[in-house]
MARFI-534539 format. One record per residue (C-alpha): residue in three letters; x, y, z. Coordinates in pm, whole numbers, padded with zeros to 5 digits, always signed. Example, Ala and Ser with C-alpha at 12.3 -4.5 7.8 and 13.67 -1.06 7.14 Angstrom:
<nodes>
ALA+01230-00450+00780/SER+01367-00106+00714/
</nodes>
This chain:
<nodes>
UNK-01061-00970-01238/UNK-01400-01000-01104/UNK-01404-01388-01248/UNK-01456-01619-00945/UNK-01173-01870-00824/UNK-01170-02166-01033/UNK-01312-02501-00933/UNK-01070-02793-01067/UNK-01087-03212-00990/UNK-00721-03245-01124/UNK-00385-03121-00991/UNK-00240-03146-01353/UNK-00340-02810-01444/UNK-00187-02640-01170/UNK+00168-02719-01147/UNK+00468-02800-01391/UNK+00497-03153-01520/UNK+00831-03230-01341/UNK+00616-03108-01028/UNK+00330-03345-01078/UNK+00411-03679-00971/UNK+00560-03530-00626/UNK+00239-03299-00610/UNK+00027-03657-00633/UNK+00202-03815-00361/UNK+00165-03465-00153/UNK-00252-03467-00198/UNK-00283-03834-00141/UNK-00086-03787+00212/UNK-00307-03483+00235/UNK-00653-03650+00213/UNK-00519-03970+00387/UNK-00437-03779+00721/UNK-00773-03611+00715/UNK-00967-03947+00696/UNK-00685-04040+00988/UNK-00786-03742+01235/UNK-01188-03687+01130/UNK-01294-04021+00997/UNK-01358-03877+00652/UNK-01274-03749+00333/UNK-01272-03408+00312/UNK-01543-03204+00118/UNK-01259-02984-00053/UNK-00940-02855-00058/UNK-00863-02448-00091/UNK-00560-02378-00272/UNK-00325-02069-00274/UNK+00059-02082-00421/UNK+00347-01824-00301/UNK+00500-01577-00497/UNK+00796-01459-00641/UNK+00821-01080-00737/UNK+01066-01027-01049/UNK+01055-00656-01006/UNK+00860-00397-00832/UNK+00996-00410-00463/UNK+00867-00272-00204/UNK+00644-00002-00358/UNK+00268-00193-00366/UNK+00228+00004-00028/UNK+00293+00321-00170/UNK+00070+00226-00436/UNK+00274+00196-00729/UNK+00276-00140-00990/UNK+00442-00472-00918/UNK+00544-00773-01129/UNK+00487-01068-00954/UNK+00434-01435-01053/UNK+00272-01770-00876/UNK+00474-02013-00753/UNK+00432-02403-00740/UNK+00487-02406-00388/UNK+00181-02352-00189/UNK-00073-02412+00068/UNK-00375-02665+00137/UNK-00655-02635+00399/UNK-00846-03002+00345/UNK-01211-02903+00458/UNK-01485-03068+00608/UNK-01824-02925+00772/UNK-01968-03145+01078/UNK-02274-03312+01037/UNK-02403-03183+01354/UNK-02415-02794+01234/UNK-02772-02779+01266/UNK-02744-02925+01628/UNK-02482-02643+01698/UNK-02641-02315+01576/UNK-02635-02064+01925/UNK-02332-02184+02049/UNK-01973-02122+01935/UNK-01818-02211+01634/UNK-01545-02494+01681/UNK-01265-02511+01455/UNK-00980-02785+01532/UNK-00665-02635+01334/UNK-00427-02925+01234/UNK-00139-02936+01034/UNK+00042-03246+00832/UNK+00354-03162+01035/UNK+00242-03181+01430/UNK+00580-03178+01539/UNK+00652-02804+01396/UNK+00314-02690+01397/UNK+00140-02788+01703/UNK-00255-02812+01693/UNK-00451-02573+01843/UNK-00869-02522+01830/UNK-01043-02199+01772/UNK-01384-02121+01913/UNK-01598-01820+01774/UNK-01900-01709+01925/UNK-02193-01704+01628/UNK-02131-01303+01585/UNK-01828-01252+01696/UNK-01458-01330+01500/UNK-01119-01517+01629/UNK-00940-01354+01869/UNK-00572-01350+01748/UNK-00268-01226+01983/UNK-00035-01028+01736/UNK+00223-01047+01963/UNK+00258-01438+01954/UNK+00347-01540+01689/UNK+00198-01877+01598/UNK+00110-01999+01258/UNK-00291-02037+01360/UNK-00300-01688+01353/UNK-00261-01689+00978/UNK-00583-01952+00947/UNK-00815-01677+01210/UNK-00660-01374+01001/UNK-00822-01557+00694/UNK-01103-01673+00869/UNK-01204-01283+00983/UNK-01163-01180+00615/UNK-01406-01431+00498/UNK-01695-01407+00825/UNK-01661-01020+00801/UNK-01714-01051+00390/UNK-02015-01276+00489/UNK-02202-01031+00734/UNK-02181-00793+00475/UNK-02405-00985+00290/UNK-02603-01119+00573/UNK-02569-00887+00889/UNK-02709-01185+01125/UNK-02466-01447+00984/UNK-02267-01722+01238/UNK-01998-01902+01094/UNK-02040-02287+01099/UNK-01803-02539+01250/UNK-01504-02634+01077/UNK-01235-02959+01021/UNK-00959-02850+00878/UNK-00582-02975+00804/UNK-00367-02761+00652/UNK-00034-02819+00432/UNK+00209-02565+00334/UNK+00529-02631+00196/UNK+00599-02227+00077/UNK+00926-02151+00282/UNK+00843-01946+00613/UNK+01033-01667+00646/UNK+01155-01728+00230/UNK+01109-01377+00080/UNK+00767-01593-00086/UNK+00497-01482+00096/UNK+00364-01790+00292/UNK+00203-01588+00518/UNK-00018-01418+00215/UNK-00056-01792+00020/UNK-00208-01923+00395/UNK-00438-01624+00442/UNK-00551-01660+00144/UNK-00624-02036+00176/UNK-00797-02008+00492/UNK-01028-01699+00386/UNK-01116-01902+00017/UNK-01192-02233+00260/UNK-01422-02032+00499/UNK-01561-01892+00229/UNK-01720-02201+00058/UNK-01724-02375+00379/UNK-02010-02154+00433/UNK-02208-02145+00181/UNK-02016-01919-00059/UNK-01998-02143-00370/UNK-01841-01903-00632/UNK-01607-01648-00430/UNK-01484-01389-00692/UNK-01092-01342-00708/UNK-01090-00969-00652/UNK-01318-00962-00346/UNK-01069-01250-00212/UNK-00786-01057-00223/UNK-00920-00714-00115/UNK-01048-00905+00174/UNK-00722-01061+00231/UNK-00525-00755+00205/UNK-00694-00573+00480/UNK-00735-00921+00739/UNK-00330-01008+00709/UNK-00263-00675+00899/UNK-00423-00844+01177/UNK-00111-01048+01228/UNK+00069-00731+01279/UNK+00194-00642+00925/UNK+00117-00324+00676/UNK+00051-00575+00368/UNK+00055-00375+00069/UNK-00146-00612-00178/UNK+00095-00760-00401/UNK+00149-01101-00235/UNK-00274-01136-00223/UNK-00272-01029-00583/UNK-00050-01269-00707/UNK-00173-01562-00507/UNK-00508-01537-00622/UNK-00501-01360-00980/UNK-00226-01540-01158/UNK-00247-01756-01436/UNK-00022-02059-01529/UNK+00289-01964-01774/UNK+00205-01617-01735/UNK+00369-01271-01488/UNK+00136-01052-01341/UNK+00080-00690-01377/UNK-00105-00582-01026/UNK-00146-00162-01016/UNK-00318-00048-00757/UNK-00433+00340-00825/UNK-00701+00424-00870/UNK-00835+00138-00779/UNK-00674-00252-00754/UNK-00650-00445-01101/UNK-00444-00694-01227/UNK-00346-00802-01563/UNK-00209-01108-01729/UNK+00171-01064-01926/UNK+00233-01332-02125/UNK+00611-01378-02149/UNK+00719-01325-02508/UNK+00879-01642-02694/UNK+01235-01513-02733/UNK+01532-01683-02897/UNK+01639-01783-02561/UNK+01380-01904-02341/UNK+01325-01654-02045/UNK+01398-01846-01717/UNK+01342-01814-01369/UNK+01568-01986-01072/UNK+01481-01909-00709/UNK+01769-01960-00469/UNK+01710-01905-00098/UNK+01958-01750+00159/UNK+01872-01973+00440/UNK+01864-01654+00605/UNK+01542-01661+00804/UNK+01346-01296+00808/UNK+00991-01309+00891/UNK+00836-00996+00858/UNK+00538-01054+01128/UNK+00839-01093+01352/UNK+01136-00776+01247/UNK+00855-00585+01153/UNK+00907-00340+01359/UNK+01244-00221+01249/UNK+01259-00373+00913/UNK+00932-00380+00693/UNK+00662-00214+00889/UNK+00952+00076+00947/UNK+01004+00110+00558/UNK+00547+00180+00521/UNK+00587+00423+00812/UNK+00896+00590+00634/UNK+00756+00581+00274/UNK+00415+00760+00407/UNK+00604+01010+00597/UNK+00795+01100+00353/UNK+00494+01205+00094/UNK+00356+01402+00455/UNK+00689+01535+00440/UNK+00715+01655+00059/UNK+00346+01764+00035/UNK+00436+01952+00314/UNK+00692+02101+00140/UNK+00511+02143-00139/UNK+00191+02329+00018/UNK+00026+02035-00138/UNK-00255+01881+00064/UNK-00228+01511+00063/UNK-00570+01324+00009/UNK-00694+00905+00199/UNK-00570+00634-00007/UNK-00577+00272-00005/UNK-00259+00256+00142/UNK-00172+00100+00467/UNK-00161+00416+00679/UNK-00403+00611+00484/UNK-00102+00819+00243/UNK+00128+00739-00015/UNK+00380+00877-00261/UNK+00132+00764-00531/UNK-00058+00985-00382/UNK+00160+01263-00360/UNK+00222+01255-00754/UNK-00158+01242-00820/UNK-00203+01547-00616/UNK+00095+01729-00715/UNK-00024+01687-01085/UNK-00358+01863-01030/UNK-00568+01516-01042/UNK-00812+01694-00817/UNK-01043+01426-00725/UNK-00946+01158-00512/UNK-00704+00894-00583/UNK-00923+00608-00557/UNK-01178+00811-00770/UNK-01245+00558-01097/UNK-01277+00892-01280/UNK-00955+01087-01105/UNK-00686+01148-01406/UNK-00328+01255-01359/UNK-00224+01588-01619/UNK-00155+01485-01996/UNK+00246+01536-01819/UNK+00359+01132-01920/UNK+00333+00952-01637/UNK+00696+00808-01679/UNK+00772+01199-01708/UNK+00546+01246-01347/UNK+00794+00980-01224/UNK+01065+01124-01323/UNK+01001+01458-01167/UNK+00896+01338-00828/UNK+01241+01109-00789/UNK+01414+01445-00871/UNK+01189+01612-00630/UNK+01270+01383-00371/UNK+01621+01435-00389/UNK+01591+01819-00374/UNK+01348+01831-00092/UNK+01436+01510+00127/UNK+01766+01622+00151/UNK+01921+01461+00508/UNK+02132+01246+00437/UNK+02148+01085+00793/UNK+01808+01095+00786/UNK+01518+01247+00985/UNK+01432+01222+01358/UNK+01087+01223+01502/UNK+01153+01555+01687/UNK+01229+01709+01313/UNK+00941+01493+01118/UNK+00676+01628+01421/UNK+00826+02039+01376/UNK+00775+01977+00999/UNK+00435+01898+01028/UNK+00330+02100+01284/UNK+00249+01835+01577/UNK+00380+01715+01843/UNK+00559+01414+01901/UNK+00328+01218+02056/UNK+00049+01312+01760/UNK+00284+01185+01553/UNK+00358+00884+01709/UNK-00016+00821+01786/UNK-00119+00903+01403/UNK+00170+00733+01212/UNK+00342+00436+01416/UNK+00030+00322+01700/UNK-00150+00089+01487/UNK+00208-00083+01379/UNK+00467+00014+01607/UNK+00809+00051+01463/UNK+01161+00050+01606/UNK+01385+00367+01495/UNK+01560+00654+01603/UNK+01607+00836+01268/UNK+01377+00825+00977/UNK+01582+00779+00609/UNK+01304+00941+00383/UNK+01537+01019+00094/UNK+01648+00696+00059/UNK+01331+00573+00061/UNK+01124+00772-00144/UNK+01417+00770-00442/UNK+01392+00384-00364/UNK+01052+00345-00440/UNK+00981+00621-00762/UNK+01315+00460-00934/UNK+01185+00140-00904/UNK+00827+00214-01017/UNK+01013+00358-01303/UNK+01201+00001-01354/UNK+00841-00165-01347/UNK+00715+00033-01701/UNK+01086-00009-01841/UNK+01026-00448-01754/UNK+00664-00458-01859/UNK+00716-00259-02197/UNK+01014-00498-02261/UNK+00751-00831-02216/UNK+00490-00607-02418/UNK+00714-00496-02699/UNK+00627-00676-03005/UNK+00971-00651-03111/UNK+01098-00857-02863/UNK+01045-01218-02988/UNK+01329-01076-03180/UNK+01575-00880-02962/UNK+01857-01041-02881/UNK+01905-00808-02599/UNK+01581-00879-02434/UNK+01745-01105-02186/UNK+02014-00868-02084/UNK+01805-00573-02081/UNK+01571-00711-01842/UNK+01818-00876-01612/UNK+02001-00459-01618/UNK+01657-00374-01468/UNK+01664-00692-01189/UNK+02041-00561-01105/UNK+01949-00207-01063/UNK+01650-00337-00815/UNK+01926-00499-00585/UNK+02123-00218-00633/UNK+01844+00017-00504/UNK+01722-00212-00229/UNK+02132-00255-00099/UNK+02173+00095-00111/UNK+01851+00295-00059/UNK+01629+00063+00091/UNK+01892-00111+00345/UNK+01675-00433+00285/UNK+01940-00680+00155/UNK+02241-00866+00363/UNK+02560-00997+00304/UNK+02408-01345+00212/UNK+02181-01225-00069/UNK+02435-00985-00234/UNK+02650-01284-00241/UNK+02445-01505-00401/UNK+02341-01271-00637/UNK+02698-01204-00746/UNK+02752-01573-00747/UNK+02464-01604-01022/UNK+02566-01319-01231/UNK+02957-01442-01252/UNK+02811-01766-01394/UNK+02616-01633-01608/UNK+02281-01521-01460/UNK+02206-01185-01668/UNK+01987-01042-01375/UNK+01990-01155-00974/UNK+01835-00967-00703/UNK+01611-01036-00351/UNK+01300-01098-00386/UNK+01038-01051-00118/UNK+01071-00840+00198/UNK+01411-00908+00218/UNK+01672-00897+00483/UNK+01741-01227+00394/UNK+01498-01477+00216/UNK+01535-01550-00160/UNK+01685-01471-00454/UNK+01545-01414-00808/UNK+01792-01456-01123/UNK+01752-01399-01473/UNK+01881-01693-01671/UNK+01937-01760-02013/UNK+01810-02176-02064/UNK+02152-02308-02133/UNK+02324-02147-01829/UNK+02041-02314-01567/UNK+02291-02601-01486/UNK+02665-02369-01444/UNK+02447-02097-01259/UNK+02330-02362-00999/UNK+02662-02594-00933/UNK+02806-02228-00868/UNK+02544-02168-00617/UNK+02575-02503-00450/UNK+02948-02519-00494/UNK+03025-02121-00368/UNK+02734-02084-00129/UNK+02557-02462-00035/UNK+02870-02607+00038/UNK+03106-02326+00145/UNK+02866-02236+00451/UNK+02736-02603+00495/UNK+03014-02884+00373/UNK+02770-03194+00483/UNK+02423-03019+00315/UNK+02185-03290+00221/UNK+02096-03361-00117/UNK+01721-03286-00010/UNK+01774-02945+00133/UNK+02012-02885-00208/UNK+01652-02916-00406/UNK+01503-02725-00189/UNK+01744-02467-00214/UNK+01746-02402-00563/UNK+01469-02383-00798/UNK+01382-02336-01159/UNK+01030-02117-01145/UNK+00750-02146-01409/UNK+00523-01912-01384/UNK+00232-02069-01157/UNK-00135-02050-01128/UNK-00346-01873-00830/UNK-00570-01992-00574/UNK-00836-02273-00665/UNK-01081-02504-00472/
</nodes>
């Protein structure tokens, strides 16, 4: 983990063969339109791919494990420093943000004084914001080494082609691209993966979001052909999971929704509700309890992680190295606290502030100030409940899927296919009807995939709309994605272009993280 972010001078090794040629023509356009617009080649390019998350949803924020993979889809930021930086140290920093597609993504320039940061306007949202998020990561990691440091000018042109809105976290893969391209821009010749991503984590709220860490994790840690194991108590780590080589080769197809959800933009009553509900409800049960709940790493401070680490007489603090949980099995631990949850969260229409405030002994206005000021949210009642048995049954599913992959059995099972895609169903299942984060659209594709022989579908992402994850067996890829196209593509769009058919469905290999 604390490796630095590989340096590469050939695209082969980052994406699938199929992918390569395409990828070629992509860079060549890349570098071509920089010489264009700044009458040079660019120093470098800083790469960072989405994600897709195969199980583990929506629980990084309360601090339990994920399962993610990299994607091939990404994001480039072609970089070049001006020759005139000496001429320009004192005055601002200029930074002319292009993209490859002007017409969408209209260019805008950025000017930083020498010890100040970018000012970004959470409440617009425009896709620059994503580049100064990144860039305040990276100038803020600088001053720490050098209090008196002034970033340098930039020329930059960025390329993304991770879908927007897409359930696979373009907004974490562009953050993470900017920050990495700052980073060596200025000096910073080996930037070390898990300093990129703790960096990240913390400058994506900027843009108005309570990022839990997974999407940074698995656009910077991941290794080609491999998932990724990202835990997060007591402290952030990530591990490699080869996929075992079963009798039937474990496959991967992506299918988006065309439903467009961008969290930055429902935040408010869709994922930035769900943090503010999943830390209230560990206030909530500690309360309950008489337990006092102890600062985490998570986005507001508290977290049902949390909760179990206390409630199991850990005593020091979560993000202690040294803090241990009681010999109880920690699958046990999980167990209890999703029973625990049901006992004590008990309202089944949910909570409202006036009840959440009386249960923990403040007013309304504390509680608004303390719990949903920094990110506001958009809700009358508060389902706790829900979300709390949400979150410890599918940390549960995460052991059950990882000691399936780790099982050195299963190169034999014949039922390791099945048994995983049970765990993917159960996820949708949970996030339909405890999380209220799926829609009509992605239940239907997901039956859709299963009825042709998918053995596991669900949403991936944030959800309320985005994409789909399926489990499928090698010699079902071709009957599980005419189904799609026929039952879906075509049934909601008879004239659909070939082109947006590709991009619609995709077979995933497991990708590799960020590089320069």
């Amino acid at each position: 983990m604390d490796e630095p972010v590989p340096v590469t001078r050939s695209i082969e090794s980052l994406y699938p063969d199929a992918n390569i040629a395409t990828q070629q023509i992509r860079w060549r356009n890349l570098i071509r339109q920089f010489e264009e617009k700044y009458n040079k080649k660019p120093a470098f390019v800083a790469r960072s791919p989405g994600r897709v998350n195969l199980i583990g949803e929506h629980v990084d924020y309360s601090l339990y494990e994920v399962l993610p993979m990299a994607i091939a889809a990404d994001v480039l930021i072609a970089v070049a420093v001006p020759e005139e930086k000496e001429e320009s140290e004192g005055d601002d920093a200029v930074i002319p943000m292009l993209n490859t597609n002007p017409r969408k993504h209209r260019a805008s320039e950025c000017k930083v004084p020498p010890k100040g940061l970018a000012e970004i306007d959470a409440t617009q949202h425009e896709w620059t914001n994503y580049f100064k998020a990144g860039f305040n990561g990276a100038v803020g990691l600088l001053r720490k080494d050098d209090a008196k440091f002034s970033p340098c000018n930039l020329q930059i042109l960025v390329d993304g082609n991770v879908p927007a809105g897409g359930g696979l976290s373009s907004s974490a893969a562009f953050v993470c691209a900017s920050a990495l391209a700052v980073l060596r821009a200025n000096g910073r010749e080996s930037v070390k993966k898990k300093e990129l991503v703790e960096v990240t984590i913390v400058s994506e709220r900027a843009v108005g979001v309570n990022s839990g860490g997974m999407d940074q994790s698995a656009s910077v840690f991941s290794i080609k052909g491999d998932a990724l194991s990202v835990s997060f108590s007591p402290q952030l780590n990530a591990e490699a999971i080869p996929f075992p080589k079963a009798e039937s080769a474990i496959t991967f197809m992506i299918a988006q929704s065309f439903v467009t959800s961008d969290k930055h933009v429902t935040a408010p009553r869709c994922y930035n509700l769900r943090v503010v509900e999943c830390t209230l409800a560990a206030e909530m049960m500690a309360k309950t309890l008489a337990l006092k709940l102890q600062d985490d790493f998570a986005p507001l401070g508290r977290s049902l992680r949390g909760l179990q680490h206390v409630y199991y007489g850990g005593g020091k603090s979560i993000d202690d190295p040294s803090a241990r949980d009681s010999n109880t099995s920690y699958k046990m631990q999980l167990e209890t606290m999703l029973s625990m949850a049901t006992d004590v969260l008990d309202k089944k229409d949910g909570y409202t502030r006036e009840e959440i405030a009386t249960a923990l002994s403040m007013s309304v206005l504390a509680l608004e100030e303390k719990y949903m000021t920094k990110f506001p949210v958009d809700a009358t009642r508060f389902m706790l409940g829900k979300r709390a048995r949400h979150v410890f049954s599918e940390a549960l599913r995460v052991i059950a899927f990882k000691e399936l992959l780790q099982d050195p059995a299963s190169t034999t099972r014949s039922d390791l296919l099945p048994c995983l895609g049970a765990l993917m169903n159960e996820t949708q299942e949970s996030c339909r009807e405890l999380y209220d984060c799926s829609c009509p659209e992605i239940d239907q594709l997901c039956s859709i995939a299963r009825d042709a022989g998918a053995y596991g579908s669900r949403l991936t992402g944030a959800g309320w709309g985005g994409c789909t994850v399926h489990l499928v067996p090698k010699d079902k890829v071709g009957d599980v994605r005419n189904a799609l196209i026929q039952k879906y593509y075509r049934f909601r769009e008879p004239d659909i272009s070939e082109e947006k058919l590709q991009e619609a469905v995709i077979v995933s290999e497991p990708g590799q993280g960020a590089v320069v």
